[in-house]
C-alpha positions as CSV (number, residue, x, y, z in Angstrom):
1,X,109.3,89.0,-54.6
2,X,108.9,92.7,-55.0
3,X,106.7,94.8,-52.9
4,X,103.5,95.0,-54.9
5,X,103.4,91.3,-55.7
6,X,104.0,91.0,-51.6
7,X,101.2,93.2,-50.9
8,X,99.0,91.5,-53.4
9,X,99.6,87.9,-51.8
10,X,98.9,89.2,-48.9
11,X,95.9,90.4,-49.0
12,X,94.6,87.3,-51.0
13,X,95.3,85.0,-48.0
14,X,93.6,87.5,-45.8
15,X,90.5,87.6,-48.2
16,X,90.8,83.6,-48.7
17,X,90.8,83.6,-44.3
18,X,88.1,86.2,-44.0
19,X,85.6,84.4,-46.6
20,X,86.5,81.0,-44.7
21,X,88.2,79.6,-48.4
22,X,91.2,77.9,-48.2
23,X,93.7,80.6,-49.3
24,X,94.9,78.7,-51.8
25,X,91.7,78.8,-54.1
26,X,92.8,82.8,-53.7
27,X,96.1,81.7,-56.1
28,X,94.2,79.5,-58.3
29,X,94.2,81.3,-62.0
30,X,90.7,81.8,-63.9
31,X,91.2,81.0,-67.4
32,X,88.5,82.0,-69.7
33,X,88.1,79.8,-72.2
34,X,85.7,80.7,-75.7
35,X,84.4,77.8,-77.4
36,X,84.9,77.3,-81.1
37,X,82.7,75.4,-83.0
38,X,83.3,74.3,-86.8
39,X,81.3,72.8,-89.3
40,X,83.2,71.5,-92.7
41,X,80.8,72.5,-95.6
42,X,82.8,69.7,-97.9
43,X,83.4,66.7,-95.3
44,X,80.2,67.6,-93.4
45,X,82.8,67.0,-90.3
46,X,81.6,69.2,-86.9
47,X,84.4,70.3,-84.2
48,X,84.5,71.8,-81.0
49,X,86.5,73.4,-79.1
50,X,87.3,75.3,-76.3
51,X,89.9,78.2,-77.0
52,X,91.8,80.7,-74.8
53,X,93.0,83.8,-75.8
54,X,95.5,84.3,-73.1
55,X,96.9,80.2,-73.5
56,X,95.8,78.8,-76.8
57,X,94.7,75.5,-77.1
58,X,96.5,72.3,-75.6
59,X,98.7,69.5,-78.1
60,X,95.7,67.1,-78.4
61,X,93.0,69.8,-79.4
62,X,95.9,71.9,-82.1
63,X,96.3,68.1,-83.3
64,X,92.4,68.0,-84.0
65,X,92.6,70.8,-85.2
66,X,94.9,69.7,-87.7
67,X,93.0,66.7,-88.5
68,X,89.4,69.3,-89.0
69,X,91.1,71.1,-91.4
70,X,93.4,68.9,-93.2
71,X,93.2,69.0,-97.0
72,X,90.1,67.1,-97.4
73,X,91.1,66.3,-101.0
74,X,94.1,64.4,-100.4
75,X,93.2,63.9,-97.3
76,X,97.0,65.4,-96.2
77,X,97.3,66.6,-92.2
78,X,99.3,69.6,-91.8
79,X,100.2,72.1,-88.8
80,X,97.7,75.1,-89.0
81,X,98.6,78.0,-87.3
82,X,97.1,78.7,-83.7
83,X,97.1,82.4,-84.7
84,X,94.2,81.5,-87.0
85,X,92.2,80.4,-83.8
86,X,92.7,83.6,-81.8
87,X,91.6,85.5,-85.0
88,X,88.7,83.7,-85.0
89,X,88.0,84.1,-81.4
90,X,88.3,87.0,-81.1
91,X,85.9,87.8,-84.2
92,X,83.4,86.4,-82.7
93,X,83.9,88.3,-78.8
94,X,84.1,91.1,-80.7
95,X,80.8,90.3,-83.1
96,X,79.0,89.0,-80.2
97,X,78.9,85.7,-82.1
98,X,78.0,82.4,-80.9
99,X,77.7,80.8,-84.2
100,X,79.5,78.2,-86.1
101,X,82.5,78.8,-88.6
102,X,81.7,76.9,-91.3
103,X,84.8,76.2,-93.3
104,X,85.3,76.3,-96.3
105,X,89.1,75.7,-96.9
106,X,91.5,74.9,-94.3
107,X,94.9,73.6,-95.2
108,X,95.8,72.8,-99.0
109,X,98.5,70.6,-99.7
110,X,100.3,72.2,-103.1
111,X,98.6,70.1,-105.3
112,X,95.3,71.0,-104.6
113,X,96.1,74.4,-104.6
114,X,97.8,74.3,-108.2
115,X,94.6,72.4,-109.5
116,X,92.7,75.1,-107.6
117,X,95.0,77.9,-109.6
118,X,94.6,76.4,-112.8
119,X,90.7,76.8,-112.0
120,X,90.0,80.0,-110.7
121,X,92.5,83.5,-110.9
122,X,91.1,83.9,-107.4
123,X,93.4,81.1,-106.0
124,X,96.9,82.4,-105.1
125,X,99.7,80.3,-106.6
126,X,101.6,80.5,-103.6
127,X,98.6,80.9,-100.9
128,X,99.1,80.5,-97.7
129,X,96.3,77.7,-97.1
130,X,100.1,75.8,-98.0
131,X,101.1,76.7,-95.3
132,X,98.4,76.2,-92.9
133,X,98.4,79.7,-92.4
134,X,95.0,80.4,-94.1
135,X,91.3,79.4,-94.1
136,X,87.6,80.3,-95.6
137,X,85.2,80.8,-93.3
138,X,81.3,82.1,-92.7
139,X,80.1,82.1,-89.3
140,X,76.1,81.2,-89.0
141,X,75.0,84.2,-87.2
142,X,77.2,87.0,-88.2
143,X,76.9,88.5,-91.8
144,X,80.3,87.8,-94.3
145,X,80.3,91.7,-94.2
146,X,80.7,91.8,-90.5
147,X,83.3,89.0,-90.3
148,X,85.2,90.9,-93.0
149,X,84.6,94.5,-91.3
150,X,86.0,93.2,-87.5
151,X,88.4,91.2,-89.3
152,X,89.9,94.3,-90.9
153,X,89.7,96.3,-87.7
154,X,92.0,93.5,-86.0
155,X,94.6,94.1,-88.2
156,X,96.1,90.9,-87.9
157,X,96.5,89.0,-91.2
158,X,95.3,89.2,-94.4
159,X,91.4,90.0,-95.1
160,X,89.6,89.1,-98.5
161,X,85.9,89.3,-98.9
162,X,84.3,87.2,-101.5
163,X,80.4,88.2,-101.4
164,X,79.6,86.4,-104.6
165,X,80.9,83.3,-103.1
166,X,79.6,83.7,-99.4
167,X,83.3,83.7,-97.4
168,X,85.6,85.7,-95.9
169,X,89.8,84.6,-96.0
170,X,91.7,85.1,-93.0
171,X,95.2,84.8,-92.9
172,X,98.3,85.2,-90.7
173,X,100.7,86.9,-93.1
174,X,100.9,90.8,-93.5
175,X,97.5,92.6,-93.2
176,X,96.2,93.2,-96.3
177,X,92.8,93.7,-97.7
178,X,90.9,92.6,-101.0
């Protein structure tokens, strides 16, 4: 134990003794968690959770996470990527938001995705909705232009604004914008 970290114990114990806590509620760790809250525009499917930006989320709530925004096509589960979550946490901290993300794509197994190419140029052949590394999202009391403008200020992930379409796409690869 170095000297700082003594110093600091110390005087938590003292402060627990003077306040007449037990000390050990001095060592107990606050962890602030932000609640998430997701409504599926196609599935009609509502989720919420509670998020931490310093520890994530536990298994079971990543696994209903997983479930929420599974391909709702095929119906396929796949692992989405927790960096998604602290994105959209911290969006909304930053926004002041306490809205709902309504989703609009989540996870996309290849098939969908190709019939979803074949459809529409703005569908990436090889998006990273495969890869659970990607979603479409409006929030319910931010504007899409907000979402997209703090989005773009986090420099964390890819950023495409559709305003004819009413979204904003996050993603976890290399920050980009469109």
């Amino acid at each position: 134990m170095n000297r700082r970290r003594f110093l600091m114990t110390s005087a938590q114990i003292a402060l627990g003794l003077l306040l007449s806590t037990a000390p050990i509620d001095c060592f107990a760790k606050r962890i602030d968690y932000h609640p998430l809250t997701f409504y599926h525009t196609h599935t009609g499917e509502n989720l919420q959770i509670n998020y931490s930006p310093k520890k994530g989320c536990s298994f079971a709530t990543q696994r209903k996470v997983n479930e929420f925004l599974r391909d709702f096509r095929t119906e396929q589960v796949h692992p989405i990527d927790p960096e998604l979550l602290d994105i959209l946490s911290k969006i909304q901290m930053i926004g002041g938001s306490t809205g709902v993300y309504e989703i609009i794509s989540g996870y996309r197994s290849p098939e969908t995705n190709h019939l979803m190419h074949l459809k529409s140029s703005g569908v990436a052949q090889n998006s990273l909705h495969m890869q659970g590394k990607a979603i479409d999202i409006r929030l319910s009391d931010m504007p899409i232009r907000k979402i997209q403008h703090i989005a773009t200020l986090l420099r964390r992930g890819g950023v495409g604004y559709y305003a004819q379409s009413d979204f904003v796409h996050l993603d976890t690869g290399e920050f980009r914008t469109w």
